[in-house]
N, C-alpha and C positions, 0 to 999 in steps of 0.2 A: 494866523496862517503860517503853515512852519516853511524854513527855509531850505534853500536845496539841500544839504547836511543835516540837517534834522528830516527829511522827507527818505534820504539814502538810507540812514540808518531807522527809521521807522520797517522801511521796505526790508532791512536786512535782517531785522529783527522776527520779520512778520515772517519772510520767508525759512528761517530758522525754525520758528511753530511747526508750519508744513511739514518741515524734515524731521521734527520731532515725533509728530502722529503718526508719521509714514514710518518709523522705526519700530514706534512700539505698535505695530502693525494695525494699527485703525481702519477700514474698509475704506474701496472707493471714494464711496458718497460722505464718509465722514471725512477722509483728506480734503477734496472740494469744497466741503462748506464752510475750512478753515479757511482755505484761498481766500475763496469768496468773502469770507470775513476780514481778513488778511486787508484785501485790496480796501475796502469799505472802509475801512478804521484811518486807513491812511491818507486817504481821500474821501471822504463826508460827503461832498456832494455828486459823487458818481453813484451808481448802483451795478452788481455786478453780475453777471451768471455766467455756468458753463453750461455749456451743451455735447452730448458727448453721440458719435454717431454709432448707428446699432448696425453691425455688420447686416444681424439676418432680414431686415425689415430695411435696409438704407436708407434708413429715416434720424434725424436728431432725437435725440431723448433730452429731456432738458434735466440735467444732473443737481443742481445747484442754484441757489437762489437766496435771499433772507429777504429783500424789498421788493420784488416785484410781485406786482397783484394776482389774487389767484386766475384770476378768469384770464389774466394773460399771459400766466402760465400754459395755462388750460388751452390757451388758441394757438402757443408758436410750439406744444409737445407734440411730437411727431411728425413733423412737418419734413415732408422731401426737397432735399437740398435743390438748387436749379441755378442760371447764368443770371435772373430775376428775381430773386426771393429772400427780400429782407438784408439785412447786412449779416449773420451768422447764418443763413443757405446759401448768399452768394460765395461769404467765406469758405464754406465747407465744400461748394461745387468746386471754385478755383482753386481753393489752396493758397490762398493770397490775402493779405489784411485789406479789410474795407473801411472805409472811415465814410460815413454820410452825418455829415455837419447838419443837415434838416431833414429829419422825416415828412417832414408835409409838403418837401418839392423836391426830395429825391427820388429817381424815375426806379428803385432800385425795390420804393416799398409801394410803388403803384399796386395797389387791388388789395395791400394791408394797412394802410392809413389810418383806417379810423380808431383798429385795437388799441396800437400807442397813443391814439388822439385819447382813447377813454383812461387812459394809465397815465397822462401827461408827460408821456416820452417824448424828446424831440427832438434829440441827437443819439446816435450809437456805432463804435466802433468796434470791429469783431476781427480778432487774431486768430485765425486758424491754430487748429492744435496738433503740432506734424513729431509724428515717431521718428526715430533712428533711422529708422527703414523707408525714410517717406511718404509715409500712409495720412494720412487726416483722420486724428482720432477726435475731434471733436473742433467747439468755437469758446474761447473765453472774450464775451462782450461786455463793454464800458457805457451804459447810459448814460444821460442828462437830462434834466427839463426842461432845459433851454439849448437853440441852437447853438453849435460851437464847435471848433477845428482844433485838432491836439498838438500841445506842443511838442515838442523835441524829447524831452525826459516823461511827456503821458507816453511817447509810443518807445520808448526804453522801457517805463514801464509795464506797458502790455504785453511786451514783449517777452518779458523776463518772466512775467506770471503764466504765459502760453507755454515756455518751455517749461518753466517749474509745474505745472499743470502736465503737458506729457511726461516729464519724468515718474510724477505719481501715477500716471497710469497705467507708463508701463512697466515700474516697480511693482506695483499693485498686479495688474496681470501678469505677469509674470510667476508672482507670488503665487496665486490662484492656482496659474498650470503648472507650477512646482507641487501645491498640496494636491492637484487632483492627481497626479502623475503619482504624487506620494499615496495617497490613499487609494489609486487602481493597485499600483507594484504591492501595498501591504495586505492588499483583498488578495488578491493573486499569491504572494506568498505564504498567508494564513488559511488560504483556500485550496493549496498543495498539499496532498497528505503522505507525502514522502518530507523527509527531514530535510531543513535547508539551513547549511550553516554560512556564518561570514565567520574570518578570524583576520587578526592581525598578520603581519609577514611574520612573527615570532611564533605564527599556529595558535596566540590564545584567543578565545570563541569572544566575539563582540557580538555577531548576531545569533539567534537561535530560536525559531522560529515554532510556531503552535505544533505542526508535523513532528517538529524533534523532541519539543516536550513530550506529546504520547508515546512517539517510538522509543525516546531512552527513559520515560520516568523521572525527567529534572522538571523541576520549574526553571524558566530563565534565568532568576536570580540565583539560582545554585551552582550555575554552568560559566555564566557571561566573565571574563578574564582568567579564566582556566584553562589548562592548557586540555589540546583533543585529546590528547592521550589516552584520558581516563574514559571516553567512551571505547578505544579497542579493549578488544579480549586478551591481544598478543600483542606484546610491545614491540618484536620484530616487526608487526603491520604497522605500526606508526614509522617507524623508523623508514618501513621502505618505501611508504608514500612520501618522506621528506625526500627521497632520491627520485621516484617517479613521478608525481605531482606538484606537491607542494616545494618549489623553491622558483628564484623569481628567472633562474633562464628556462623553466619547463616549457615543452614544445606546447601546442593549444591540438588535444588530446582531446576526442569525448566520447572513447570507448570507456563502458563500464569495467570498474573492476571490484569482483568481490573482496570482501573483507570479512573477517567473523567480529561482530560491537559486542559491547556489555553495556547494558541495562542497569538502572539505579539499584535493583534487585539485586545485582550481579548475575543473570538469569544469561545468557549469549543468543544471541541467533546471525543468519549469516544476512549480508543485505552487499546491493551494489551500488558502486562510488561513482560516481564523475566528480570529479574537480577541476578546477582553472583559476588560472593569474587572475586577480583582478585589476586593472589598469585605468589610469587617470587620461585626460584628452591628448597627453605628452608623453602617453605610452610607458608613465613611471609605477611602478609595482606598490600597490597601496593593500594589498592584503589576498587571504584567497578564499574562495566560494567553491563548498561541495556540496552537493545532492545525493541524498541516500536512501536508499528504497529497499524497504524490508523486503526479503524473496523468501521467506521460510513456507508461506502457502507455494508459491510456484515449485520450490526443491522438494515440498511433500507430493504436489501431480505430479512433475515429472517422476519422481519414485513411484508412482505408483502406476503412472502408466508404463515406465518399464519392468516393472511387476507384471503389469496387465499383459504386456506384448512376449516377458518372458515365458506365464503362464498361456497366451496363445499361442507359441513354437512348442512349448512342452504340449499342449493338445493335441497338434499338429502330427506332434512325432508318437504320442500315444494313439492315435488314429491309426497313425501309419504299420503302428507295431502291432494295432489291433486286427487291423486288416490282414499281416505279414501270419501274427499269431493263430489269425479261424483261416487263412489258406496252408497251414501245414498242422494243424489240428485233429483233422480226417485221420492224415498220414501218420504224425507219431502217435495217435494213441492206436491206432491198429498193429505200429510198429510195437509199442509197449504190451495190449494183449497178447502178440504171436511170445513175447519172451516169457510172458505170465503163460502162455498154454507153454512153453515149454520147459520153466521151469515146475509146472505141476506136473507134467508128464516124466521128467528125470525124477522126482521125488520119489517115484514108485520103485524106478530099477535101481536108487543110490542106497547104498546102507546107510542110517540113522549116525553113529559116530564114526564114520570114512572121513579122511580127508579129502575126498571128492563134495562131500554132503556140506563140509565147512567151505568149498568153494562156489558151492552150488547156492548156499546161502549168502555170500557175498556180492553171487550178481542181484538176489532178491530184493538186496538194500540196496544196490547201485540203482534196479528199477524204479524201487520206491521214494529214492530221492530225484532221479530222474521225472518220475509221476509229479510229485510235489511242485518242482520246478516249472514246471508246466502249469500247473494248475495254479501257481502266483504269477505267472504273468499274463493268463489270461483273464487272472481275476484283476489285475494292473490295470490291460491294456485294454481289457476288451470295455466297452461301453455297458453302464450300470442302467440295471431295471430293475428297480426294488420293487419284492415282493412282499406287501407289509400285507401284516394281519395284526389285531389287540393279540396282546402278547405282556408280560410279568417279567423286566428286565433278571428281575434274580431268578426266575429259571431256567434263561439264557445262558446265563454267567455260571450256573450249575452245574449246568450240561456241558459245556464247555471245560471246566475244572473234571470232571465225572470220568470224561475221553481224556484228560491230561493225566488224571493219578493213574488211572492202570498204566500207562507206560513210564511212571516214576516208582512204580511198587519199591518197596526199598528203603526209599527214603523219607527223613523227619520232615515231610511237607505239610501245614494248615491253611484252611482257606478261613478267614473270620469275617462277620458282617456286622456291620451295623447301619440296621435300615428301619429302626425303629420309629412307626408312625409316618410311615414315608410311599407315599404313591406310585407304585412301581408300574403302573400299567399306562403301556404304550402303544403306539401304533407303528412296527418298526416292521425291516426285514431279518423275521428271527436267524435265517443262517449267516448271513453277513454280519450281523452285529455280534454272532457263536465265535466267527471269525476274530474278530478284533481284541473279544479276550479273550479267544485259545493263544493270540499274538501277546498278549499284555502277560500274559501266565507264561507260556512260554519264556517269553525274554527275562520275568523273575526268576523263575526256576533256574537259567540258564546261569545268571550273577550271583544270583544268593547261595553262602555254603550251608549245609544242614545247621543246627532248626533253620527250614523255610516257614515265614511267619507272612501271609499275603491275607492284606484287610481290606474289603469293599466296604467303602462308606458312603451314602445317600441324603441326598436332602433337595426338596420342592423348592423354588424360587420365582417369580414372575419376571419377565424381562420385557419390559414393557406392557402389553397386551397379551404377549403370549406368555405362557406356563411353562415353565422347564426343569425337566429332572438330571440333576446333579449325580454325573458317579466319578468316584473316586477308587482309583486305586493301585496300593501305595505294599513296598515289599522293606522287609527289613535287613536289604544287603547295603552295598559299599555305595548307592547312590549312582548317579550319571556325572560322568569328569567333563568340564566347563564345554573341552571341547568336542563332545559329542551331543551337548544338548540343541546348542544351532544347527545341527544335522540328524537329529534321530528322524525326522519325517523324511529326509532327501530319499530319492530312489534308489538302489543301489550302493549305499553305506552301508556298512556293517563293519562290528569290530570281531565277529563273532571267526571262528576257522571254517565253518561250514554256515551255507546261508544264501541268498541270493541279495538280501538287501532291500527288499519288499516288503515284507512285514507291515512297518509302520505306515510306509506312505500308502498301502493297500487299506488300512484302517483310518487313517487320516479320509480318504476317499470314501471308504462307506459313510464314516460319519457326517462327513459333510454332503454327500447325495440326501442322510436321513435330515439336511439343514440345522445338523447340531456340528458342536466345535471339538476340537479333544489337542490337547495343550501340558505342556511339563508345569509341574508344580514347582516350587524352590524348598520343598519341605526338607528339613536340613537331614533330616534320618532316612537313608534308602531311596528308592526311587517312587516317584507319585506322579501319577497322569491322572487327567481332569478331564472328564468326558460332559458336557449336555445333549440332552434330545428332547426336543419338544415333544410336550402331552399330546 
């Protein structure tokens, strides 16, 4: 039998085990059954178990065991604690050690007797298992087979094994609500599909999260101790979130702020920031945490709905102009025939080469630009009804050309096609669409110096589901200069001395009423517009 010094240092030993398991992080029930082995080794003729109480049931669970039988296992698991029930329920109900020297005439296991009688139990002491916080997380009990009262060093013993027992358990849960905390937070930030970064207080990335892998194109391993830098675009943004965010007296901010990033690619898009200090329970700065949320979908709706809304005021005011245009339409063209009946009526009494006849002819032109003018902004403003019928785009474009050369008589002008094999027949509105290239002809005629060399090219395409003919056409002057080609469609541009400025965006509008596109080419020779209309 060992002596008290051999018995201390057995117990110091045993309890060492304990804190070993509990270190290299062994579950629960695997800690306890070392206890439980722990106590048994050191004393041989006890038997030992824990019981550990179930919050959600407040019942005992019996945790721990190596000698006691199964069936009496089986009769004291679950059992609800009470002010009578056994010495580990009364433990567990008080909160107080119970020590019953006889089972067989303690009033304590009255109505349980005979289980231990069939287990040859016949003493048992139970040390309540009390947390930090004073809670009862369970009982560790001392069997015998014989009655018997404990000495002085058995209840230092118990003792020490009840504490060392709640310390593993609540090491142990603790542990538990540490990983589950850790495995909610790493759900949750894996499960964010904005970028979420950690870095140290130096700014280099320690954490870097699935989000930020897709958004920059890094794997983690590529990024983790690098400095942020290399995901801006502009090193001045870095710079000036070290002054606005990131340093450790920043104020706690959580408006966004955009940034333009680079991509592993080196590709940019623009995305919005939060950032903040991050801070220990003593309020000292241990690094900082930004959140970053690609907005390049959201920058392209808003673009486009202020497209949408500039193109609804332009509607607006095209309505308004349309309306302005057919209530004074009556008036000037009646106003324009009285000058037309009266310049046909001077033509009779003026001599043919009078300097009367060459002023007589200058108001002729002044009418007929006047006419003109008019009849571009009601083709503008006024609201389109196309008149389609099947129709041969190239004899559109002919006639068109046919009314342009008689009034270029004179000069080295060519019209050239190439439309070989190519399906010209459409469903359009033939004057409208006359329109668009007597505009497209026009405005080469206007740039190009003799030889004028103007070539219609054609070709079928499918775009999608629908069928679409391709026209092209392309003149051999000086080209469109950078900054007129963002504006050849606007209303009211022109480089031209004379003009309104219509033209284009009037042709831009037929074509798009006939649900086809018409767009500048980058053809590096001359100027080339790109028309489709659907078959």
């Amino acid at each position: 039998m060992m002596n008290e010094r051999d018995l201390l240092e057995s117990d110091l030993r045993g309890q060492t085990r304990v804190l070993k398991r509990l270190a290299q992080g062994a579950s629960l029930d695997e800690v306890l059954h070392t206890l439980v082995e722990v106590a048994e080794e050191s004393r041989p003729d006890m038997i030992g178990s824990v019981m550990l109480m179930e919050a959600e049931s407040g019942t005992l669970r019996l945790a721990a065991s190596r000698r006691l039988p199964d069936f009496y296992c089986t009769a004291v698991d679950r059992r609800i604690p009470g002010p009578r029930c056994g010495s580990c329920g009364t433990a567990a109900f008080t909160g107080k050690r119970v020590v019953v020297e006889d089972i067989a005439t303690d009033p304590l296991w009255h109505g349980f007797r005979d289980i231990p009688e069939q287990a040859l139990l016949r003493a048992c002491w139970s040390e309540p298992i009390i947390a930090s916080t004073g809670e009862v997380l369970g009982t560790f009990a001392m069997y015998y087979s014989v009655p018997r009262s404990p000495c002085a060093s058995e209840l230092e013993f118990v003792s020490s094994i009840a504490s060392l027992a709640a310390l593993a358990i609540e090491r142990v849960r603790y542990q538990s609500e540490v990983e589950r905390e850790r495995a909610v937070l790493k759900t949750i930030v894996n499960g964010i599909p904005d970028a979420l970064l950690m870095t140290g207080l130096d700014r280099n990335i320690t954490h870097f999260s699935r989000g930020a892998c897709r958004m920059f194109q890094y794997d983690a391993d590529e990024v983790l101790g690098k400095s942020t830098s290399i995901l801006y675009a502009d090193r001045s943004d870095f710079e000036r979130m070290a002054e606005e965010r990131f340093h450790i007296a920043a104020d706690e901010k959580f408006e966004a702020t955009e940034v333009q990033w680079r991509r592993k690619s080196g590709a940019t898009f623009v995305g919005e920031m939060v950032g903040k200090v991050i801070r220990d329970e003593r309020d000292q700065p241990l690094g900082f945490l930004a959140l970053i949320r690609d907005i390049t979908d959201r920058k392209r709706a808003e673009a486009c709905l202020a497209e949408s809304r500039d193109k609804l005021v332009q509607a607006e005011r095209l309505a308004a102009m349309g309306k302005m245009v057919s209530a004074i339409a009556h008036e000037s063209r009646n106003a324009l025939q009285r000058i037309q009946v009266g310049i046909d009526v001077l033509e009779y009494d003026i001599e043919p080469d009078s300097e009367a006849r060459e002023d007589l002819n200058r108001i002729r032109r002044a009418k007929s630009d006047l006419q003109h003018m008019h009849d571009e902004l009601r083709s503008f403003a006024g609201p389109i009804q196309l008149d389609k019928l099947t129709a041969s785009v190239a004899d559109v474009w002919r006639q068109a050309w046919t009314n342009l050369h008689v009034l270029h008589q004179g000069r080295d002008i060519q019209l050239i096609e190439a439309i070989d094999d190519v399906d010209l027949v459409c469903e359009l509105d033939v004057f409208r669409i006359e329109q668009v290239f007597r505009n497209l002809f026009e405005n080469s005629l206007a740039a190009c110096a003799d030889p004028v060399r103007i070539t219609v090219a054609c070709s079928n395409r499918n775009d999608g589901e629908q069928r679409m003919l391709c026209v092209s056409v392309r003149d051999n002057g000086p080209g469109l200069p950078e900054e007129l080609r963002s504006r050849v469609f606007e209303a009211f541009y022109t480089t031209k001395a004379k003009g309104t400025g219509l033209g284009m965006a009037i042709a831009e509008r037929f074509i798009t009423a006939h649900r086809g596109t018409i767009e500048i080419s980058d053809h590096p020779d001359g100027a080339e517009f790109l028309m489709t209309l659907p078959h």
